[in-house]
C-alpha positions as CSV (number, residue, x, y, z in Angstrom):
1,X,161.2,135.8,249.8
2,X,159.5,135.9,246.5
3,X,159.9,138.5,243.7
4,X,157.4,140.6,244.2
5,X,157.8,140.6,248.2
6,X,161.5,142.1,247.3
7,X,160.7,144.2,244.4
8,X,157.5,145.8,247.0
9,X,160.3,146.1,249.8
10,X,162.7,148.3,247.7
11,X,159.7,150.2,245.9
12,X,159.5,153.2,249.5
13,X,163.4,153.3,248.6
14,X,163.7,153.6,245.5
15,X,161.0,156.3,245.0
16,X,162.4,158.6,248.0
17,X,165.7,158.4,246.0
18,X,164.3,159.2,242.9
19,X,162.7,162.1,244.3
20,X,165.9,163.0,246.5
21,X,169.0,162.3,245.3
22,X,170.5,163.9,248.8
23,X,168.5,161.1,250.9
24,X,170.1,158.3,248.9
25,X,174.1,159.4,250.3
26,X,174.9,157.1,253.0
27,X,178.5,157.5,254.4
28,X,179.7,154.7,256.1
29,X,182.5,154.7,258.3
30,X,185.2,151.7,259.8
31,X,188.0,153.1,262.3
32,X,190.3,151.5,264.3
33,X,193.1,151.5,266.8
34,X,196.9,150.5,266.0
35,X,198.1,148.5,269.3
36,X,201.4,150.2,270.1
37,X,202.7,147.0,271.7
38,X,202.7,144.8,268.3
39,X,202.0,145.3,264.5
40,X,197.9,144.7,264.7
41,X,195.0,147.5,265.1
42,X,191.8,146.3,266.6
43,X,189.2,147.2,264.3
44,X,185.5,148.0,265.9
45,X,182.8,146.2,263.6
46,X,179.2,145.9,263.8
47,X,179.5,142.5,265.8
48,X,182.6,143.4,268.0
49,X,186.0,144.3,268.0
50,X,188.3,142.4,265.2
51,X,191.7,142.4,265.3
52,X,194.4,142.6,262.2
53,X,197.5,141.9,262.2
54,X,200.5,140.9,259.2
55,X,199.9,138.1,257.2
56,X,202.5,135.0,257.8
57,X,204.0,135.3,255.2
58,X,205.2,138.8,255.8
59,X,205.9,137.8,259.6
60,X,202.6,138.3,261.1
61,X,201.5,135.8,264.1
62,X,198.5,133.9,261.9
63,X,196.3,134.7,265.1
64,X,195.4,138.3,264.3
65,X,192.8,139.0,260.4
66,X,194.9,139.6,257.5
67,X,193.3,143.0,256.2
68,X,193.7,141.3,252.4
69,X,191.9,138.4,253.5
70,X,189.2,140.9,255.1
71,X,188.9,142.1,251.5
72,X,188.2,139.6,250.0
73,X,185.8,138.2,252.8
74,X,183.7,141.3,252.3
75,X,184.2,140.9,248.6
76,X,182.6,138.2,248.9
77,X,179.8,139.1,251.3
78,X,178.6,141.4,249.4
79,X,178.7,139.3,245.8
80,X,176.8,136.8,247.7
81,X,174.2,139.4,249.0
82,X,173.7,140.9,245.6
83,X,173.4,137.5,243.7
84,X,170.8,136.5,246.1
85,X,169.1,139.7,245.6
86,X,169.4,139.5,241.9
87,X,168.3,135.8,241.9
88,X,164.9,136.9,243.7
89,X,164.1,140.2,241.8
90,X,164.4,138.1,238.6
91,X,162.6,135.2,240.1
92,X,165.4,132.5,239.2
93,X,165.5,130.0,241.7
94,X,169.1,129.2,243.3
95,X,169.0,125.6,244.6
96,X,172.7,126.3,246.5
97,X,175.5,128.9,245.9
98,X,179.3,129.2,247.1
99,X,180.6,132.8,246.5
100,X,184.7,132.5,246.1
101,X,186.9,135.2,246.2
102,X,190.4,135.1,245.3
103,X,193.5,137.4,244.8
104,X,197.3,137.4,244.3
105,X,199.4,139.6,245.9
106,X,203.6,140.0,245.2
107,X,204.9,140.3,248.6
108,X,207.7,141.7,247.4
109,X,205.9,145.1,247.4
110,X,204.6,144.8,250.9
111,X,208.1,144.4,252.1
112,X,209.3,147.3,249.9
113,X,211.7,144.5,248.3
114,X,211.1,146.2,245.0
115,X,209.8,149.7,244.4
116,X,208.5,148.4,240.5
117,X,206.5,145.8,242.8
118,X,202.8,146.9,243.6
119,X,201.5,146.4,247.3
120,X,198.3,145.5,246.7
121,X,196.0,142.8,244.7
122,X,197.6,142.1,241.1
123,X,194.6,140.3,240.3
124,X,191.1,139.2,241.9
125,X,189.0,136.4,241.0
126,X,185.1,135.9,241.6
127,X,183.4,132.8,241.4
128,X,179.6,132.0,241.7
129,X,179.3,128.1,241.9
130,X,175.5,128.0,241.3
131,X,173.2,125.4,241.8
132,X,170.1,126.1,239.6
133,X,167.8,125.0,236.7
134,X,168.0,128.6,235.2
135,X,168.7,129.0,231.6
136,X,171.8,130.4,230.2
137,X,170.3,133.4,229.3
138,X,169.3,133.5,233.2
139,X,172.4,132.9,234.4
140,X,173.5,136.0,231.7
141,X,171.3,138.3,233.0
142,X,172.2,137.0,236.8
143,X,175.7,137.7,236.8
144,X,175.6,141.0,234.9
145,X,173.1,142.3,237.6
146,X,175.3,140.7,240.4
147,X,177.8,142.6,239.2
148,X,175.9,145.9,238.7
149,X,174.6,145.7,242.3
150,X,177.5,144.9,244.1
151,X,179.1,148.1,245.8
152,X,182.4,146.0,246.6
153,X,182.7,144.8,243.1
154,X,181.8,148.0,241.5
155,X,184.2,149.4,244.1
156,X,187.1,147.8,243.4
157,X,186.1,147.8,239.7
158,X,186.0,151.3,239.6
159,X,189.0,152.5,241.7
160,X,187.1,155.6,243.7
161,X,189.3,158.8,244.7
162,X,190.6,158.3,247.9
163,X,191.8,161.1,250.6
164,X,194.2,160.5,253.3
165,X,195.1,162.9,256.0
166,X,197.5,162.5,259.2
167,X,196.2,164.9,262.1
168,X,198.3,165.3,265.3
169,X,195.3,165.4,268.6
């Protein structure tokens, strides 16, 4: 798809937004159900069921999705999406791109081995490898609009509020 094709494709979008902000909310929602006879819970995704489990490391089968690993998988989904997108709406050709997430976790949190110990990611690193005759000022504006665009990125960037609530049914 060429630049203009994409920019024409967004343009219905964008101008229903701009005129209502209350079209643009989209909730999306994941759920899931924890299997009572081992440590996984089959998650339902658009393309079937998946099912999660513990990492090795922290005694988990290796059979069953890591649910770190499934962040940084849609971490990197998502950054691919939006430097392809970003690529076409500034008309910079990408020859070949590998999108690489990766993130470092202290077990010792996930096993409540040390309350000072964070569960989750300590870090998380993005790669583009990019295969292009852009210029660097290209490649500038290319990553800084990858990185505007992406709603996992600007996600996790951004730490959003998040509610938790345990119902008995």
């Amino acid at each position: 798809m060429n630049s203009e094709t994409f920019i024409s494709t967004l343009a219905p979008y964008r101008e229903l937004y701009a005129k209502d902000a209350d079209a643009a909310l989209l909730t999306l929602r994941a759920s899931g159900t924890p299997d009572s006879t081992s440590v996984t819970c089959k998650v339902e995704t658009g393309r079937g069921l998946a099912v999660a489990g513990l990492h090795q490391r922290v005694g988990g089968s290796g059979r069953e999705l890591c649910a770190g690993d499934m962040l940084l998988e849609a971490l990197v989904a998502c950054a691919g999406v939006s430097l392809q997108a970003a690529a076409t709406a500034l008309d910079i050709p990408l020859k070949s791109a590998i999108v690489t997430a990766e993130g470092d976790v202290d077990l010792r949190g996930t096993l409540g081995v040390s309350a000072e110990v964070a569960v989750g990611f300590r870090e998380i690193r993005l790669r583009f490898d990019v295969q292009t005759d852009a210029s660097p000022e290209q490649l500038e504006a290319l990553l800084v609009a990858t990185e505007r665009y992406c709603v996992i990125y600007d996600t996790l960037r951004g730490s959003p509020r998040v509610q938790t609530s345990l119902q008995v049914i």
